[in-house]
N, C-alpha and C positions, 0 to 999 in steps of 0.2 A: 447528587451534587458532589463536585470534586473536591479533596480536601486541598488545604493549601500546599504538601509536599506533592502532590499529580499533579495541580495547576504549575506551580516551579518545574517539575518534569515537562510538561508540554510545549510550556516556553523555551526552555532550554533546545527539547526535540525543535521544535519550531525555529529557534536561531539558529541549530548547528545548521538542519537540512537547508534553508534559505543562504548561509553561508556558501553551505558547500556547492549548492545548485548552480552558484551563478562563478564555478573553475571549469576550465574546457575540458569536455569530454578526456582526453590524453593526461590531464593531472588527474584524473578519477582515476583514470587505467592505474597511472601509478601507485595513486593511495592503495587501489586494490589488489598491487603485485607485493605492495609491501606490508598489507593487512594476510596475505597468503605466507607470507616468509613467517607470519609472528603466531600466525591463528593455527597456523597445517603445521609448521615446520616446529615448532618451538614450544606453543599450547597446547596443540593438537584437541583442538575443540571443537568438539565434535566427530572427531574420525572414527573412535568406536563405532559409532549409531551409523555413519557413514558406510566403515566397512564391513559392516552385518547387514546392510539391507543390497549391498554389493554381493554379500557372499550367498544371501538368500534367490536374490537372483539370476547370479550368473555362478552358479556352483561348480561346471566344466572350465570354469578360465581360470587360467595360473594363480599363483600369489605375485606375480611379478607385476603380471598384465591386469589383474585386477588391481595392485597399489597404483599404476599408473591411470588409470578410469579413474580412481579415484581424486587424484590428485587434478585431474581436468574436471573432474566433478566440481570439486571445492574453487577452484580460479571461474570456471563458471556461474557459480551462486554469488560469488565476491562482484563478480563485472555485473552480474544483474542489482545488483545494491549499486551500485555506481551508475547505473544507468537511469534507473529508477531515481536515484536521487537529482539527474539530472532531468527528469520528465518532467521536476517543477518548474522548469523556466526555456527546455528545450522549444526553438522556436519552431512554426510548423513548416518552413521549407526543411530543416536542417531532420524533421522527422520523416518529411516524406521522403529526402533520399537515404535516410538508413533505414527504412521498414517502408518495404514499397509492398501496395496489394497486387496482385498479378492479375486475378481475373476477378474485378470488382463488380464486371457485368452480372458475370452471375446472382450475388446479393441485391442489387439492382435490378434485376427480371423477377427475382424469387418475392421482393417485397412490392413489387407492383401486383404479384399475381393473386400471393395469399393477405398480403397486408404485415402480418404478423411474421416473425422466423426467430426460430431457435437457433442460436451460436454457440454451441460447445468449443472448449477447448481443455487446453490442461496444460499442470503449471510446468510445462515448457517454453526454452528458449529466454524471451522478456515478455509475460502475456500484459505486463501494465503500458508497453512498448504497442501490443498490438492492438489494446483497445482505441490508443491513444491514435493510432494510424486509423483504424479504421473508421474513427471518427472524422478524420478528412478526407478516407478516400474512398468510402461507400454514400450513397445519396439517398442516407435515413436516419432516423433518430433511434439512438442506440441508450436501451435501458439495463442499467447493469445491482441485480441484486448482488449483496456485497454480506457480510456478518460483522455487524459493528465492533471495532470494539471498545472495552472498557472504560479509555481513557478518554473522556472526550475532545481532548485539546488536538491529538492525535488522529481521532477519527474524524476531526474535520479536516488535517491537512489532508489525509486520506483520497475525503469526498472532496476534496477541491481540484487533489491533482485527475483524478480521474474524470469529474467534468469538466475538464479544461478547456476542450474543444466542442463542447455540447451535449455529452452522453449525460446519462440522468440514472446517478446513482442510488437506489433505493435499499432501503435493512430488510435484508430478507425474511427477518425473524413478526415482519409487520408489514410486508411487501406486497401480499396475494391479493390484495383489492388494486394499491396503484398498478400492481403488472395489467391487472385485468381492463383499468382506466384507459392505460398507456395502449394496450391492444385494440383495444375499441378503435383507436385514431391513426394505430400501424406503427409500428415499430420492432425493433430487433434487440431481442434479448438475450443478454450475453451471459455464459455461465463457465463457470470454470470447476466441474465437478469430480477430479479423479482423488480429490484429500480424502482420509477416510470420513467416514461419520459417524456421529456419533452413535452409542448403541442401543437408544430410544426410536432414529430415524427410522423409517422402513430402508432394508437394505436391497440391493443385488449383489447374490455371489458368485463367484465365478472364478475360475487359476487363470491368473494375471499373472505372468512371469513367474509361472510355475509354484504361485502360490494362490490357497485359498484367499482370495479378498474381497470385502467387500464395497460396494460404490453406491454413492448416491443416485437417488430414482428421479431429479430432478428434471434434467433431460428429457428423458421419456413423460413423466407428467404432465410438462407445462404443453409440450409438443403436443400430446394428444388434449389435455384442458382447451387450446385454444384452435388448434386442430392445422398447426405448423408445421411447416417442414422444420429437417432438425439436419443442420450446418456443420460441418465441423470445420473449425481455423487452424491449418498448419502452421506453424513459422519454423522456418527451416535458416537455422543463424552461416552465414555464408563467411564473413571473418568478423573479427572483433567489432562491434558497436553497428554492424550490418547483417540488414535479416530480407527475408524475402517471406510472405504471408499469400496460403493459397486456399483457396472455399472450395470443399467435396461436401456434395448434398448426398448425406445419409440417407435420409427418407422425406420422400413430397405427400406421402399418406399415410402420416401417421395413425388413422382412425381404423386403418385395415391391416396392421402390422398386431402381432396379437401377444399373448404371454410378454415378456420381458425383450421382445426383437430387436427395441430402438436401444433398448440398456445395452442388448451385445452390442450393437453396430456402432456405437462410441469406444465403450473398451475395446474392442478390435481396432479403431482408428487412433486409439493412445497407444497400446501397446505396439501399434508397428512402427510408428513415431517412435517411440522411445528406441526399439532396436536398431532401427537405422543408425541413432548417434546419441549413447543413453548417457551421453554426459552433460545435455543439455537439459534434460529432467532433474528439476530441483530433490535432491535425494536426502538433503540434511533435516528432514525431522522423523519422528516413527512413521513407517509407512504403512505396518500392519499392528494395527493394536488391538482390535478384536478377533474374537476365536468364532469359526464357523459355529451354527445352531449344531444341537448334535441332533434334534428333530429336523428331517428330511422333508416335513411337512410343513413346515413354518415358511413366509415367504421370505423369497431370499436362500433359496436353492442354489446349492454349488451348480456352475456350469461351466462347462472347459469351453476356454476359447481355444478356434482352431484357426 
C-alpha cells in the first residue's frame, strides 16, 4: 500500500505528464532545448556516467569528437522524454506519420504462420514510440512484459500509456503463465532486453563494444519455450519527432539453433544498430555494472561478437 507522500507524488506525476501531454510536440522540443541548456550545460547531470561509458566504448575517438556524441547523446534522451510524454495523448494519424512501419508484411506472414513471434529490440531511438506504432500498423495483438514499478500511481500511467492502442501490458516478474495464455490464442511479444540484469538472472556474456557484458536470456528463452521466431525492430530516427521502423527475422527456428545462437544474433543486431548512429541509444544510466564470472564454467560465458 502506498503511503500518502507516494500517493501526493503520483498525483502530482499524474497532473504535470497530463499537463504537459496535451503542448504540441515543437513546445516539448523547446522545453527539451532548454532542459539541455540547464541539465548538460550548467548542472551537468549526469555527464560523468555519460562520458565514461563513452569513453569505454569508443576509446580511439578524440576528446573533442567524443564531447560532441556526447552532447547529441544527451538532446537525444531529453527529445525522447518529450515525446514520450507526448505518447499520452498523441493522436494515432499524427503517429502513424512520425513512426511509419516499412515492412509490416513481414510481421503479418510471420504471425499467421507460427501464431506466436518474438520482438526484440533495444532502448533505442523512441521504443515507447515504437510499440505504440506498431500497435496500429501490424495486424496482431501485441503483449508487452514490462518490470513494474514501485510506485503504483506511476505504474498505472505507465500501463495505460503503453495499452493505448491495444497492446496488453503484463509484470514480468508474474507474467510466465499470462505470456503462455496470450500464446496459445497468437500474439507478439515484445521485449526490450539489452539493460543489464541483474546478478541473480541467468546471464549471457559476450564483448559488446568492446566490453565484457552481460545480457538478458529472455529473447532466446521465450523464442524457444514457445518455439517462435525471434524479430528484431529497428527504428532508425530520420529528423526530429520522425522515425522509420523495419522487422529483420533473426531466426524462424528457434528449436534447432543450439548453445546461446539466438542470444548472439540480437546482440549482433544491437550493436550494429548502435554503431550506425550511437547517439540514439539511451546511454545515461550504468551500462556495465557486473563483472564477468571469473569461472569459465558457469553459464554466461564470455563470447566475442564479430
Amino acid at each position: 500500500m502506498q503511503s500518502p507522500a507516494d500517493q501526493n507524488r503520483s498525483r502530482a506525476a499524474g497532473w504535470l505528464i497530463g499537463l504537459l501531454s496535451r503542448l504540441p510536440l515543437c513546445v516539448l522540443y523547446a522545453l527539451s532545448d532548454l532542459l539541455f541548456l540547464l541539465l548538460y550545460r550548467v548542472f551537468r547531470l549526469q555527464r560523468e556516467l555519460l562520458s565514461d561509458n563513452l569513453r569505454r566504448a569508443f576509446p580511439d575517438m578524440t576528446d573533442n569528437a567524443r564531447e560532441q556524441l556526447a552532447a547529441r547523446c544527451y538532446r537525444n534522451a531529453l527529445d525522447f522524454l518529450a515525446e514520450t510524454i507526448k505518447a499520452w495523448r498523441i493522436t494515432p494519424e499524427a503517429l502513424r506519420r512520425r513512426a511509419v512501419v516499412r515492412n509490416p508484411e513481414l510481421m503479418n506472414a510471420l504471425t499467421r504462420k507460427y501464431s506466436t513471434v518474438i520482438a526484440a529490440t533495444s532502448h533505442y531511438g523512441n521504443w515507447e514510440w515504437l510499440l505504440l506504432a506498431g500497435e496500429l500498423q501490424v495486424d496482431a495483438q501485441i503483449t508487452v512484459p514490462y518490470n513494474a514499478l514501485s510506485n503504483t500511481g506511476l505504474n498505472r500511467l505507465v500501463r495505460h500509456m503503453r495499452g493505448r492502442f491495444g497492446s496488453k501490458p503484463v509484470d514480468a516478474q508474474r507474467g510466465l503463465r499470462e505470456l503462455a495464455r496470450q500464446a496459445r490464442s497468437g500474439t507478439i511479444i515484445a521485449l526490450n532486453a539489452d539493460q543489464a540484469p541483474r546478478a541473480e538472472d541467468r546471464q549471457y556474456w559476450c564483448t559488446f563494444l568492446g566490453q565484457d557484458t552481460a545480457f538478458f536470456t529472455g529473447p532466446q528463452k521465450l523464442a524457444r519455450l514457445f518455439s517462435a521466431p525471434l524479430v528484431f525492430a529497428h527504428m532508425h530516427r530520420l529528423r526530429r519527432g520522425y522515425y522509420e521502423i523495419e522487422f529483420e527475422l533473426l531466426c524462424d527456428t528457434p528449436y534447432q539453433a543450439t548453445g546461446d545462437a539466438i542470444a548472439r544474433r540480437y546482440v549482433e543486431a544491437v550493436e550494429k544498430q548502435i554503431l550506425a548512429a550511437p547517439e540514439h541509444w539511451f546511454w545515461l544510466y550504468k551500462r556495465w555494472k557486473l563483472n564477468k564470472p571469473a569461472d569459465s564454467g558457469m553459464p554466461g560465458q564470455t563470447e566475442k561478437i564479430t
